[in-house]
N, C-alpha and C positions, 0 to 999 in steps of 0.2 A: 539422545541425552546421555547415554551409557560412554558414548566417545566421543563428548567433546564436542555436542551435536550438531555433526556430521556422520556417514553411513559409509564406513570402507566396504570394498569389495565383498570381503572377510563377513561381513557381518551379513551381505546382502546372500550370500552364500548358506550362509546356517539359518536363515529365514526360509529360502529353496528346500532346504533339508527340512528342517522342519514341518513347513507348510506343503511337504510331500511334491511339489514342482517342480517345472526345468528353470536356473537360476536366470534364463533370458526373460520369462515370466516377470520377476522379483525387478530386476536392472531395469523392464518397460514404465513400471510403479513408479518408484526410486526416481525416474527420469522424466516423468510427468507431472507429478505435483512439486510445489516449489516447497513445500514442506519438508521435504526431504533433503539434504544436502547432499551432493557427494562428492565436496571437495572440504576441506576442515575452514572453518569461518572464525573471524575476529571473537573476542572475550564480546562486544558489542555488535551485535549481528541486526542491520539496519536495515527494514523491508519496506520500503516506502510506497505507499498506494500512488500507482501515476493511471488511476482509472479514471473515467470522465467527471465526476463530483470533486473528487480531490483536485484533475488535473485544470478544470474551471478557477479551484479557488487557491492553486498556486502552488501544486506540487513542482511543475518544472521548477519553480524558483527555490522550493528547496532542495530537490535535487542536486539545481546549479552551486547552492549553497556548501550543501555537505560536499560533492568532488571540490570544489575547487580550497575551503577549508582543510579537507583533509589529504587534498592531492588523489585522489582515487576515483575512478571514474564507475559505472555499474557495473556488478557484478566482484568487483576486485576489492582487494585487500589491505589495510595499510604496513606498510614494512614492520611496524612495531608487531601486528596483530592483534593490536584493539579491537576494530574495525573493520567490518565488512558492510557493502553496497548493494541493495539489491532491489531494483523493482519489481514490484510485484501485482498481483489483480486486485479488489475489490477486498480490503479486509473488515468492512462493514462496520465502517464508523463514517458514513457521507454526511450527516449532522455534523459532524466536528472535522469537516476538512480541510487544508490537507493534515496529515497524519502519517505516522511510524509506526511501527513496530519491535520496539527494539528486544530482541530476546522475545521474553515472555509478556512482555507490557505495552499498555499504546501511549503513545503521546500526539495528543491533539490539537487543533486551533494551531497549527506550528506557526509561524512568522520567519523568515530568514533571522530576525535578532533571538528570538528563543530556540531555535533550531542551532545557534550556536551555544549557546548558552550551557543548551543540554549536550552538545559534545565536550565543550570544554570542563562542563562538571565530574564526566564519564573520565574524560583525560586525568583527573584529578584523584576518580575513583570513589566519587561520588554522586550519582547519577540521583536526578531529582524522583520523587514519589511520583508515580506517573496515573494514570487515567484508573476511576473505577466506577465511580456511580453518581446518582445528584448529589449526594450527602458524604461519600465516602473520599479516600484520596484523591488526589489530582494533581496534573502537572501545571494546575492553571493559577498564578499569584493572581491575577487580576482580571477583570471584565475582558474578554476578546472583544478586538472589534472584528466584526464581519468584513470578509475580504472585499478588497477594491476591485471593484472589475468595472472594465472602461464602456461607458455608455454605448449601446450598439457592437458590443465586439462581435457579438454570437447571430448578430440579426440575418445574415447574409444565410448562414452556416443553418439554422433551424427551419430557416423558410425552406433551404432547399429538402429537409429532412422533411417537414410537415409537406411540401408537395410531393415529395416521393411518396408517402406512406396514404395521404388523405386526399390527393391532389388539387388542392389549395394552398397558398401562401399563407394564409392567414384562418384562425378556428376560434371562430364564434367560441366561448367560455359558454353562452348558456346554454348552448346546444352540443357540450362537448361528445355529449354520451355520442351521437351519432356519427361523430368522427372517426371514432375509435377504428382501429385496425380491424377488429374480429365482429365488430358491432353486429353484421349481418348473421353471425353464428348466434346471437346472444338473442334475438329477435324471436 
């Protein structure tokens, strides 16, 4: 936050110093979590959830959205330096997927049409009130509707998952407890 947040060398250096380490220590940190940056990022630094809840309910399409809106693909920049791209894991809003991160704020329930909405407000320099509680701000003018997902997309893809893990296609709901992966440790 102190530069721009991003984390030069410099800085990764007087952390090594300080925290008494060898500065390869500090740079392994620095290079593993995506919280940390170590390249300088957009005034608007975009961290888009592409993990399995979001990516169900239509992260790639906002992804698809923001690069091709903003011309930049992940991880990259836009020439102005508004703008930076970046997917990322699980930022733990799967109730209201898919979802952003922009800077310090979420924005939820995205749609490709409010997903532009919210960059061209930022373009503007004025970025909508974004996510906070039941009662408190939000980025949301109106009722979400719940994402469209096409009857049977997933049917193929879980059967194979539910036989791998339980070796069944299909898990009886009333007898799920016995399903369960660990169930026999839980016995």
């Amino acid at each position: 936050r102190q530069h721009g947040g991003w984390l030069p060398v410099a800085a990764m250096d007087k952390v090594a110093q300080i925290v008494e380490t060898d500065p390869a220590r500090v740079y392994e940190v620095a290079s593993f979590y995506t919280m940390f940056n170590r390249t300088k990022t957009g005034k608007y630094f975009l961290q888009l959830c592409g993990t399995t809840p979001c990516m169900i309910c239509g992260s790639e399409d906002i992804k698809q959205t923001i690069e091709s809106h903003l011309g930049i693909k992940n991880g990259e920049t836009t020439k102005d330096g508004l703008f930076t791209l970046l997917e990322v894991e699980c930022l733990g809003a799967c109730a209201n997927a898919p979802m952003i991160q922009m800077n310090d704020d979420y924005y939820e329930c995205l749609t490709p049409k409010t997903t532009i909405e919210l960059l061209e407000a930022c373009k503007e320099g004025k970025p909508p009130v974004s996510c906070e509680g039941p009662l408190g701000k939000t980025s949301l003018l109106s009722e979400p509707e719940p994402p469209k997902v096409e009857e049977g997309r997933f049917k193929d893809g879980l059967d194979k998952v539910i036989t791998f893990f339980w070796g069944k296609a299909t898990v009886d709901p009333i007898n799920v407890y016995e399903h369960l992966l660990f169930s026999s440790k839980i016995k």
